[in-house]
C-alpha positions, 0 to 999 in steps of 0.5 A: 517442486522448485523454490521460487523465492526466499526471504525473511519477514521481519514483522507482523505478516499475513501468516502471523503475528510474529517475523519468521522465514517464508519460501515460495514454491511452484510445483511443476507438472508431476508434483502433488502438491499435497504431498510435496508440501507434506515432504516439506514439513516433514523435512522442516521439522527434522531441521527445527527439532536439531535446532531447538527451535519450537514447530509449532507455528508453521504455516501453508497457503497454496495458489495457483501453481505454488505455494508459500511455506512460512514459519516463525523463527527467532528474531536473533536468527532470520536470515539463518531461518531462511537458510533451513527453509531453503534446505527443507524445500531441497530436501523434500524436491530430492524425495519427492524426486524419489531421491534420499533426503539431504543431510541436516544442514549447517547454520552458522546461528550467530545468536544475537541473545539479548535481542528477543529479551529486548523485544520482550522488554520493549514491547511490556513497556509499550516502546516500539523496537525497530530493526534493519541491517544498519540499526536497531532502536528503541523508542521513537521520535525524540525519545530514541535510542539507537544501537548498531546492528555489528555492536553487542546490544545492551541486557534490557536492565541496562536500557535507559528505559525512563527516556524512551517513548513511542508517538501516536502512530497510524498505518493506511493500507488500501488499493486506492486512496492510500496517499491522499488520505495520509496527506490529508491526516498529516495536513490536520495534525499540522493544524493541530500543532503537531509536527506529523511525519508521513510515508508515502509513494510520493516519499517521507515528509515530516512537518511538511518539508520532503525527506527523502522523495520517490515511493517510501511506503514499505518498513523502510519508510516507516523506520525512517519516520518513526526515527526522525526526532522531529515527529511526534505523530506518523502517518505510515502508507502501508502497500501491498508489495511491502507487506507481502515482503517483509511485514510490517515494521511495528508490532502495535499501532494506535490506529490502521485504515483501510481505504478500499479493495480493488482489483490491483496487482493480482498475481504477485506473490500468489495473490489470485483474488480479491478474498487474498488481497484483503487478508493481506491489506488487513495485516496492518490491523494486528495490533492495532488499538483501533481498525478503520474500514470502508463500510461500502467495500464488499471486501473488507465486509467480510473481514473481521478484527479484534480491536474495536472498528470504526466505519465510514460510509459516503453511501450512508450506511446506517452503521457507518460512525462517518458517513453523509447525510443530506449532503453532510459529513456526519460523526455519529449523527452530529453534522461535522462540515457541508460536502459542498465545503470540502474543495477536495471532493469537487462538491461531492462530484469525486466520490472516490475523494469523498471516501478519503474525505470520510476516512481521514476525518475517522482516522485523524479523530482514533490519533486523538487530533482535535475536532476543529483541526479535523474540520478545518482539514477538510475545509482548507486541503485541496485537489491541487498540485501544491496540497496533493500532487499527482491525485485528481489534481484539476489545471484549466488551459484555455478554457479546457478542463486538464485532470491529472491522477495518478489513477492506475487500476480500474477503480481508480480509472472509473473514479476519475472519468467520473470526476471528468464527466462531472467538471465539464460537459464537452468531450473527453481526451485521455491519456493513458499508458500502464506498466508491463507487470498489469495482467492481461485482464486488468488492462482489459478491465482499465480499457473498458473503464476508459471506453465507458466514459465515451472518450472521444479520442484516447492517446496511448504511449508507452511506458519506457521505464515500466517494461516489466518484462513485456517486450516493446510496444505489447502493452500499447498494442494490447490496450489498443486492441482492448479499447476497441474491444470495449467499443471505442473506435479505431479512429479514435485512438492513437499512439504517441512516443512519450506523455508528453505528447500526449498532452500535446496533441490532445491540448491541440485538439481539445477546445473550451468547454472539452476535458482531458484526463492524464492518468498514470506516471506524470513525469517532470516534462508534462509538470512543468508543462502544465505550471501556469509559471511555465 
């Protein structure tokens, strides 16, 4: 057994509710993993039990080749607490090994004693407490107070308690349709007067002006919003990665929507499966006053949650609180708006827009945003570059329909071909190029995605910047190689140097009436190619 990574998780996280200090391991061939992991909690419980610290809440999740070994530890010693697990690991590799257990470790604690009272404070007067290595605040938005992570933190008598306060606060998790959703929900508090701050992987924005640009949808970003003194309500995109990192930032939120689960990266952090991956797109529900899922999601169906849910549907689920019906947006039986009167769906053609459609409206609606705004959202938010960028984003070029999605995975692949087969009825271009950190089988996946839309040519270039480990020119070989496994001919597909060539060489042999998708990773050349200004 050999440690992998170590690392504190500083909020609410798969494991539990409360932060504590987690080690992965893998094992190697010898090990028994049962008993090395038997070891490791013996080893543990010796160092807790010198430490004072309660052993109760510890926790194992094993998957292929390792596990993850998690315990909660006190807010005022994690990064100590990651110290122990790491000695505890060692300690039971050396046993394991056949060797002596180590000593008990020395931890330089340095106690911080008033901050689990002022989290136990805050958290009885419903205030959000936010900690990072700079800072620790209480409150939100305009109503805050702050305090330096060196400086001694006030005893909880002496918090300024009477002018602090929280905003209404959302967390959006999910494979797809995280940012389009946020964007939307954003975009019907503004109508609504409010003044939202969002995060996403397109960067924090409060009151529609950027704050910071670039992927900001992990604890940090959520931090950053809830501390900017102009929001008054937060839209928080939630991924994946920063879950399995670090947590979640808040302990409680007003609402959480989950959009959908899809295969995407599959094998991080020793999530194997699809089951895995909704547990973990799931945590942004503890805590939360009310879950929103997607009713047509296999996946999520087979979770279930402890605050009140609300479901949507674009299939029509009977059970669904929103759904469509006859071509209608529906809320609890009452017609809301047409299909055909959301731009963002392209008439129904996007069903994965549809489903974001459906999902912001739920979602808009648990932050108590009024039913007018919610509508005049739907009505007013488009596909293009300007309200959404980057996210099936339609530009026509003489007479040649161009898609551009940031599609990435193979349901988001599937979605946008669909929505290209719809717009034009010539023959489809696509562009395509995927990081190096994508399994093997999910690019398989993404090509037969991309075959079954009987493209008549497929452009391939490399992404320089997203290596991730593969040597030059393997991902494009391997999706060459799968393109053609799928069906596509060899003829039809090609290697350009960058994107921008792509788009280039597919534009130059594209005419009125053909369609070219670009999918994933648009850079600033093939923007600005693209601006009708340009």
């Amino acid at each position: 057994m050999q440690l992998d990574e170590s690392r504190r998780l500083t909020g609410p996280n798969l494991y539990a509710a409360a932060p504590g200090a987690i080690a992965e391991v893998v094992f190697e061939g010898g090990d028994d993993p049962a008993h090395a992991v038997a070891l490791w909690r013996e080893e543990l419980g010796r160092a807790l039990a010198a430490l004072g610290w309660p052993a109760d809440d510890v926790h194992v999740r094993h998957y292929r080749g390792g596990a993850a070994l998690f315990f909660v530890a006190p807010l005022d010693a994690l990064m100590p607490a990651t110290e122990v697990n790491e000695w505890a690991v060692a300690s039971a590799a050396a046993r394991l090994a056949g060797g002596a257990p180590a000593p008990l470790p020395t931890v330089d604690l340095a106690p911080r004693p008033q901050l689990p009272r002022l989290a136990a404070a805050a958290r009885a007067r419903g205030v959000p407490l936010l900690i990072d290595d700079d800072e620790v605040t209480l409150g939100a938005g305009a109503r805050l107070v702050r305090y330096p992570a060196t400086a001694p933190l006030p005893a909880p008598d002496d918090v300024p308690w009477a002018r602090l306060g929280t905003v209404p606060v959302a967390l959006v998790t999910g494979t797809n349709g995280k940012t389009t959703t946020t964007r939307l929900v954003a975009r019907m508090a503004q109508l609504a007067g409010r003044r939202p701050g969002l995060s996403s992987s397109d960067g924090v924005v409060v009151d529609g002006r950027y704050v910071e640009r670039g992927d900001w949808s992990g604890p940090d970003a959520a931090r950053r919003v809830l501390r900017h003194p102009d929001v008054d309500v937060a839209i928080l995109e939630t991924a994946r990665g920063g879950i399995l990192r670090r947590g979640l930032a808040v302990e409680r939120c007003d609402a959480a929507l989950i959009t959908n689960v899809s295969v995407d990266h599959l094998g991080g952090y020793g999530v194997d499966d699809l089951a895995t991956m909704a547990r973990v797109k799931a945590v942004v529900a503890r805590g939360a006053g009310t879950v929103i899922v997607n009713a047509d999601d296999a996946a999520l169906a087979a979770l279930t949650f402890d605050a009140p849910v609300v479901r949507f549907s674009a299939a029509g689920a009977a059970g669904a609180a929103w759904r469509v019906v006859d071509g209608w947006i529906v809320h609890d039986g009452r017609p809301v708006i047409a299909v055909a009167d959301v731009p963002l769906t392209f008439a129904g053609r996007a069903r994965y827009n549809l489903e974001n459609a459906l999902a912001a409206a739920a979602l808009a609606t648990a932050l108590g945003v009024p039913a007018t705004a919610v509508v005049e959202g739907l009505r007013t938010f488009t596909s293009s570059a300007r309200d959404n960028p980057g996210r099936g984003n339609v530009v026509e070029r003489d007479g040649v329909q161009i898609v551009v999605d940031f599609g990435h995975n193979p349901a988001a692949v599937r979605g946008v071909i669909a929505l290209a087969r719809g717009l034009a009825p010539g023959r489809l271009f696509v562009s395509l190029g995927m990081a190096g950190d994508r399994p093997d089988d999910e690019l398989a996946e993404v090509a037969r995605e991309v075959a079954a839309g009987r493209p008549h040519r497929v452009l391939i270039r490399e992404l320089a910047d997203y290596l991730r480990g593969r040597a030059p020119g393997e991902v494009p070989a391997r999706l060459v190689d799968d393109l053609i496994a799928a069906g596509v001919a060899a003829a039809a597909i090609a290697i350009a140097p960058d994107e921008l060539a792509t788009v280039r060489d597919a534009l130059a042999l594209a005419r009125p009436g053909d369609v070219v998708v670009i999918l994933c990773h648009l850079d600033a050349a093939v923007e600005a190619f693209l601006t009708p200004s340009g």
